[in-house]
C-alpha positions in Angstrom: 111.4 250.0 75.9 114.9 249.2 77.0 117.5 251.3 78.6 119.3 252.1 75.0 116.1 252.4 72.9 115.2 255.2 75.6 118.0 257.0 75.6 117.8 257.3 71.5 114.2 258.0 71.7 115.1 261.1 74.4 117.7 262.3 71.9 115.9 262.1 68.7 112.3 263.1 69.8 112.8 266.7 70.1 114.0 266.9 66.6 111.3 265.0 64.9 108.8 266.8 67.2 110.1 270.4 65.6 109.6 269.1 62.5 105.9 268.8 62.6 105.8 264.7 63.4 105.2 262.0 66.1 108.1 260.0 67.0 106.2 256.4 66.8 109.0 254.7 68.4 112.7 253.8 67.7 114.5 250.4 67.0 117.5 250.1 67.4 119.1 246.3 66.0 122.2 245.2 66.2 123.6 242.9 63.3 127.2 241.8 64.3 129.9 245.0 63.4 126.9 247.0 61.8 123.4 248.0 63.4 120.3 249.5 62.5 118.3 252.2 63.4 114.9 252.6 62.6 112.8 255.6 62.9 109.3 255.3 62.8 107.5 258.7 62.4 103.6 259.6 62.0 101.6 262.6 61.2 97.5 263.1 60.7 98.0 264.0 56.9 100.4 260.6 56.5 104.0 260.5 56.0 105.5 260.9 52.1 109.0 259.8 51.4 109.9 263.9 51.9 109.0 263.7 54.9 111.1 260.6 55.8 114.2 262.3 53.6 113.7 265.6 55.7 113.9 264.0 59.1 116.6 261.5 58.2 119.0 264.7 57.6 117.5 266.3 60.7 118.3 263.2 63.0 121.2 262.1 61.1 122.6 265.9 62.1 121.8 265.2 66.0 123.1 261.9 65.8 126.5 263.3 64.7 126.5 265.8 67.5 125.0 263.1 70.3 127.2 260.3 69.1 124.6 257.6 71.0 125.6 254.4 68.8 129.1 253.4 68.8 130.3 251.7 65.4 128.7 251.7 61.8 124.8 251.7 61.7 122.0 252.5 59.0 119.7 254.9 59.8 116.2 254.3 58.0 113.4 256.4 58.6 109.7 255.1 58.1 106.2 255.4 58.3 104.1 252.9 60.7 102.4 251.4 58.2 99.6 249.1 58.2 100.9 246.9 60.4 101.7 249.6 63.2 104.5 248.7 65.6 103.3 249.3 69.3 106.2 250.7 71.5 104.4 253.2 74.9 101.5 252.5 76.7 99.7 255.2 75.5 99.9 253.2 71.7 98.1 250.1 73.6 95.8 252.3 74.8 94.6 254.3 71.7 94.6 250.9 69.7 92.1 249.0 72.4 89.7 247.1 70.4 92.6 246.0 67.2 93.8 242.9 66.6 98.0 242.9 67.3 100.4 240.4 67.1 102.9 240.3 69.9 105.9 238.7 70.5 107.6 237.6 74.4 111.4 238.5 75.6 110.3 234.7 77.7 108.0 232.6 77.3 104.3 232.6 78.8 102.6 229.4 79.7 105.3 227.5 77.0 104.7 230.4 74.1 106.5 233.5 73.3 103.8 234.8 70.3 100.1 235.7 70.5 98.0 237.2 68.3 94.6 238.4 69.5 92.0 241.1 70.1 93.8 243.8 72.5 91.4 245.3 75.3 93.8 247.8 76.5 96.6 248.5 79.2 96.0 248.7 83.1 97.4 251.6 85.2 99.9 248.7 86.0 101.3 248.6 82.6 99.6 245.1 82.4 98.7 244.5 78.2 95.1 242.5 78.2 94.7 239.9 75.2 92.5 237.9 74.0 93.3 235.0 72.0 90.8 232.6 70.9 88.7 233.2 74.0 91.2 233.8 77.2 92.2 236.5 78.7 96.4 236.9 78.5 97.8 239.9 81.0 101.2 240.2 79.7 103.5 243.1 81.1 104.5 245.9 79.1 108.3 245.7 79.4 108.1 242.1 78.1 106.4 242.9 75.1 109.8 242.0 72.9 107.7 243.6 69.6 103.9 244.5 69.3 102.0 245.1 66.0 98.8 245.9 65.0 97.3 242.9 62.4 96.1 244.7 59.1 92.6 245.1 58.8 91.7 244.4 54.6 
């Protein structure tokens, strides 16, 4: 997670956290004079569109006061989903044994997407893939996106 995306996800967290939910992770994209933010939030019963509605005024409150993002930006607030973005280590930990998608800041031997069966994280923060046999070790913080392949 980048310098930015930390700094959102240190000032949003508490919020969401006081409202019953699991900060997933936070996104923050930039597209030219307006950005996006996206919110991805988690709870054992499932998220409902309340519960997105209820958080977006809560974070959209603490955004106001914190003033993190300079400019215009959308704030949308989400469940995972099916295809489960990845963001901490811990995430890469709990989903050992799923298939993901994941997608390079650089290239790795001439390819910037895999898609495989992930084994888990090293104390090193060292993501082990498998793809079609071998063994990838890519480090965490150049994991660009990580998602978890829906199973149907």
């Amino acid at each position: 997670m980048g310098q930015a995306s930390q700094q959102l996800h240190d000032i949003i967290e508490p919020a969401v956290t006081a409202l019953g939910y699991e900060l997933v992770g936070v996104e923050h994209i930039a597209q030219g004079r307006h950005s996006m933010l996206r919110i991805y939030i988690d709870s054992p019963s499932g998220i409902t569109l309340d519960d997105c509605e209820k958080v977006s005024h809560q974070v959209s409150a603490v955004l106001d006061v914190e003033d993190p993002i300079h400019g215009h930006y959308t704030l949308e607030v989400s469940s995972p989903g099916l295809d489960r973005p990845l963001f901490t280590a811990d995430h890469y930990r709990r989903f050992a044994g799923n298939e993901i998608q994941v997608r390079l800041r650089t290239p790795l031997q001439g390819r910037r997407k895999f898609t495989g069966l992930l084994h888990g994280i090293g104390d090193d923060d060292v993501v082990v893939l498998e793809v079609e046999g071998t063994e990838y070790r890519l480090a965490l913080d150049e994991i660009e996106k990580a998602n978890l392949v829906p199973k149907w």
